[in-house]
N, C-alpha and C positions, 0 to 999 in steps of 0.2 A: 701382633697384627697378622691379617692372611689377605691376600685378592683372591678374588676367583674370578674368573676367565666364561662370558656365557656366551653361547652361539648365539648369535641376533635372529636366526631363523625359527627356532625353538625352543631358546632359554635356555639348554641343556649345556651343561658345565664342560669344558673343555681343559682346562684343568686350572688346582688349588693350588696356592705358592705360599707357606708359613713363612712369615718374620721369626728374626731370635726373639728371646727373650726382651720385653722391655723396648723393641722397638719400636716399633708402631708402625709396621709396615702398612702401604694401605691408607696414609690418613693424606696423601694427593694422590692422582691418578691421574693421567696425559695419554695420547694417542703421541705415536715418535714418528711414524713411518718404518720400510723397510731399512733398518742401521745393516745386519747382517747378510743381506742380499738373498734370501731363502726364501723368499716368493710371499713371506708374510708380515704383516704389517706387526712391529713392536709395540714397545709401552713404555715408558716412564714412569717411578711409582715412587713416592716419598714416606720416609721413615722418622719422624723427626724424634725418638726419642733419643736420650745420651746425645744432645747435639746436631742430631741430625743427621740425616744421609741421603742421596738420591738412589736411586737405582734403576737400571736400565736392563727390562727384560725381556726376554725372546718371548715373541707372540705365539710361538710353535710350541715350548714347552714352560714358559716362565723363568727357567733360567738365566742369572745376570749374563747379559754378554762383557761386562767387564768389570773389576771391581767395582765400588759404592766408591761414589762420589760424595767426598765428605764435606763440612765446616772446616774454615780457618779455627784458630783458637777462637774463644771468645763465642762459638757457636753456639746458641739454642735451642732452634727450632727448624734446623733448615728440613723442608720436605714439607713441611705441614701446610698443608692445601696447595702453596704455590708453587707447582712445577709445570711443566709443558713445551713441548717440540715446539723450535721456534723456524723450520725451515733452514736453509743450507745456507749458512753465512762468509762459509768462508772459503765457497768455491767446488769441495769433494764431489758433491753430489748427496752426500747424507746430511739429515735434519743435524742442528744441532740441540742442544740440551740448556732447561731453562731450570732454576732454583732460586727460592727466597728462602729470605730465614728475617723471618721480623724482628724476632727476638736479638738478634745479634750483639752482641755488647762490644763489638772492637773499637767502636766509636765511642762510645759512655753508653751506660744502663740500654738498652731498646732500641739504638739507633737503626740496628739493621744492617742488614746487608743484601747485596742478590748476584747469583752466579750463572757464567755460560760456559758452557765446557763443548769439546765437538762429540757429534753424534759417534763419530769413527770409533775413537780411542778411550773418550771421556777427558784428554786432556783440557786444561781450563783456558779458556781464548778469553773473559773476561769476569773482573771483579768491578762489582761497583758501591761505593762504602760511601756515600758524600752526605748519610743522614747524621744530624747531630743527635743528643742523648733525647729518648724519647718518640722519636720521628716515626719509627716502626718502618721502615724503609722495605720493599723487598716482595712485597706484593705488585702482581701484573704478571705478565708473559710477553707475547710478540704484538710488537704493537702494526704490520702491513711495514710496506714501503713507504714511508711518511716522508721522505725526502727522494724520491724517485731515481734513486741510482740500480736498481734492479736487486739492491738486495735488503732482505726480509728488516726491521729495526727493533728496538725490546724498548718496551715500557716499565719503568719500575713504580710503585705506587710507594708514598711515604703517608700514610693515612695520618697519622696524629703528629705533625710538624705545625709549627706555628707561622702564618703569612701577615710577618709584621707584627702590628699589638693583636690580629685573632688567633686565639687558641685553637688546636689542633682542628684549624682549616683543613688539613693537608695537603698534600701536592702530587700532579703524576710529573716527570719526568719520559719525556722520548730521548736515547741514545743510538746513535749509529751502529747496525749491526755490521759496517763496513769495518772501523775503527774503535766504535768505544764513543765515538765525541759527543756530548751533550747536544741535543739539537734542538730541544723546546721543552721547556715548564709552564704545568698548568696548574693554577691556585685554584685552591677551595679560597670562600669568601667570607662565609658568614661562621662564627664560633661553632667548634663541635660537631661540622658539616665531617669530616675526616673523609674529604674526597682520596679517591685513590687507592680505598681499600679492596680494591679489585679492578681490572683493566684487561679488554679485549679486544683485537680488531674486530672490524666487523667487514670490512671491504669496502668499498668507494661507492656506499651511499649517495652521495652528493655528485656523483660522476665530474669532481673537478680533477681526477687522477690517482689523489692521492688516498689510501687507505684510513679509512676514519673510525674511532674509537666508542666501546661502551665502558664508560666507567661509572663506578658503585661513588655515590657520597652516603655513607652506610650509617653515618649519624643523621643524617636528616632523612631519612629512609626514602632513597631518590635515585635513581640512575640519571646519565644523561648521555648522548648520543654526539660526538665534537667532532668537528673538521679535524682531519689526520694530519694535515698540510702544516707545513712552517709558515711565519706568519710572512702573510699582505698587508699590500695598501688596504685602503678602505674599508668601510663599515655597511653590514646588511641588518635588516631586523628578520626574524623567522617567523612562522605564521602558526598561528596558536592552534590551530587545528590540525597540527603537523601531529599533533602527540595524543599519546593518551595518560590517562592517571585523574591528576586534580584540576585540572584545566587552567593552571597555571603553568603552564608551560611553554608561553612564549620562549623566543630566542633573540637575543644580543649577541652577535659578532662584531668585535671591532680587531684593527692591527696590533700587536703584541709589541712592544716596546723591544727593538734588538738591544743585542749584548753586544760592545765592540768589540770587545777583550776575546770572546770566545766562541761567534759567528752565532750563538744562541737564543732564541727570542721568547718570552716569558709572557706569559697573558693569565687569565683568569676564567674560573666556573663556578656557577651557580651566585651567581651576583645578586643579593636583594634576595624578596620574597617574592616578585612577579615576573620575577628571569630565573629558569629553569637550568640555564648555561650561559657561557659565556665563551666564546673561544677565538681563534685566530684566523683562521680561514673558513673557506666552502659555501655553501649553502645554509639553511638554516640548521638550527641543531633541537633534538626534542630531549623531554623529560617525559618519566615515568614517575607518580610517587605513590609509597604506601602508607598505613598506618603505623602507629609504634608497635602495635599488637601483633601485626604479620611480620617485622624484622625483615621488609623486603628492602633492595636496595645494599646486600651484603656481598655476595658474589654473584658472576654477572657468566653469560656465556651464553651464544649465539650459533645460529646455523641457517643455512637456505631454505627458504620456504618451495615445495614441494610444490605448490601454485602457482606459483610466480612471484615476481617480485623481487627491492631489492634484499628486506628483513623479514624473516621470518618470527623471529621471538627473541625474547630476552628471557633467559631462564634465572630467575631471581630463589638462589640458597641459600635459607636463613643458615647462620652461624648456632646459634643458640640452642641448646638444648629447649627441645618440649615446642619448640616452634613447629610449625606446620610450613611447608613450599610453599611460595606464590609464585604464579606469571605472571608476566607482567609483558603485555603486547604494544609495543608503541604504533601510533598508527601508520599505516602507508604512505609516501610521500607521493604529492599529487603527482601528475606528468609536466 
């Protein structure tokens, strides 16, 4: 594998960084912030052959600032596509560091796995393994402040788990970036939806506070846009012109059934064929969806719209070889 490094003013290459042999440097790629305090912004970059690796490189010359951050036993695939700076979790001041590895087998076959380690050192501040065999657990990044304690939270995505008797629904999981603690699950609904195989904040869309999610359901070739918040009382419906795609895109918001055992509250997405979401807080939530043909609806990833506004875009990367990008623009939410 290689990265290259291009000036944004020009294109012009600032510089190339080879993988060994066999590793596959290059196949994720993250923005980290300043980690080294050298006045220039780092990277993050995953390697997932032999297992897997992260690696965290100096934006000045490509350079690891620390050893590779590797897999437990039982590693796969950790680096491959999901890695990403998840903000300063644990006080320093530096971003810390994000890793999946779908493939993981410490749990049985696929179940998964996903890592955070600190920006500083690369030491590991958390493992999360709670997929069973199959689940693919391990995809997502930082999912905002979803529980509004000031600091950042991580979404793990388990795309092919099963919710009850449907097959590989999938599920996202939000965790505390305080602790670790489980703070809400969101189901996929309908079979082979495999919500979760990709998850991104996007920021507090809904201006109820909390930082609110775009997640891929990459089997039904569909994004959807969910209140970030732990779950409420009450139930909203969203308005169907909130979105764009196939103009099913209404929204269902109801409360999330808590967990007494472990403060946790668990709700659902993509419910039916004329609810595009389904979530636990906020305002309403939109959908996006494509064809089979575009494989849009796979990876997700967002930024500010340079007009105004509170979403810019959804940037939708097929997975597949021979596939072509698509955008995928939801629409603006009224005032």
């Amino acid at each position: 594998g290689r990265v290259h490094l291009f000036a944004g003013i020009d294109g012009a290459t600032i510089w190339i960084r080879d993988g060994a042999a066999g590793s596959m440097l290059g196949a994720g790629t993250a923005p980290l912030g300043d980690v080294d305090d050298d006045g220039v912004p780092d990277l993050v970059v995953g390697a997932p052959g032999a297992g897997g690796s992260v690696h965290v490189l100096s934006g000045a010359d490509g350079a690891d600032l620390y050893p590779p951050l590797v897999a437990d036993p039982g590693g796969a695939v950790l680096g491959q596509f999901f890695v990403a700076g998840l903000g300063d979790l644990d006080g320093d001041g530096i971003p810390e560091v994000y890793g999946g590895d779908y493939g993981d087998a410490s749990g049985g076959k696929g179940s998964g796995k996903a890592y955070v380690w600190s920006g500083a050192d690369g030491e590991r501040l958390f493992t999360f393994d709670d997929g069973a065999p199959g689940d693919g657990c391990g995809c997502g990044r930082r999912a905002g402040d979803a529980d509004l304690d000031g600091v950042p939270d991580v979404a793990v995505g388990c795309y092919n788990a099963t919710n009850g008797d449907v097959p590989n629904a999938g599920y996202v999981a939000i965790y505390s970036g305080s602790d670790g603690a489980l703070l809400r699950t969101i189901h996929g609904t309908t079979p082979g939806e495999q919500l979760g195989f990709d998850v991104v904040t996007l920021g507090d869309v809904n201006a109820d506070g909390s930082d609110d999610l775009l997640v891929s359901g990459a089997g039904d070739n569909r994004i959807y846009i969910l209140g970030g918040a732990p779950a409420e009382e009450g139930t909203t419906t969203g308005e169907p012109e909130s979105s764009s795609g196939d103009g099913s895109a209404s929204a269902t918001e109801s409360a999330g059934s808590g967990d007494v055992t472990d403060g946790s509250s668990s709700t659902s997405a993509g419910s039916g064929t004329t609810a595009s979401a389904t979530s636990a807080t906020g305002d309403a939530s939109a959908g996006a969806s494509g064809s089979p043909e575009d494989s849009s609806g796979c990876t997700c990833a967002a930024q500010d719209d340079p007009r105004g506004g509170l979403l810019a875009l959804a940037l939708i990367l097929p997975l597949a070889a021979g596939r072509r990008p698509r955008r995928v623009r939801p629409g603006r939410r009224r005032p």
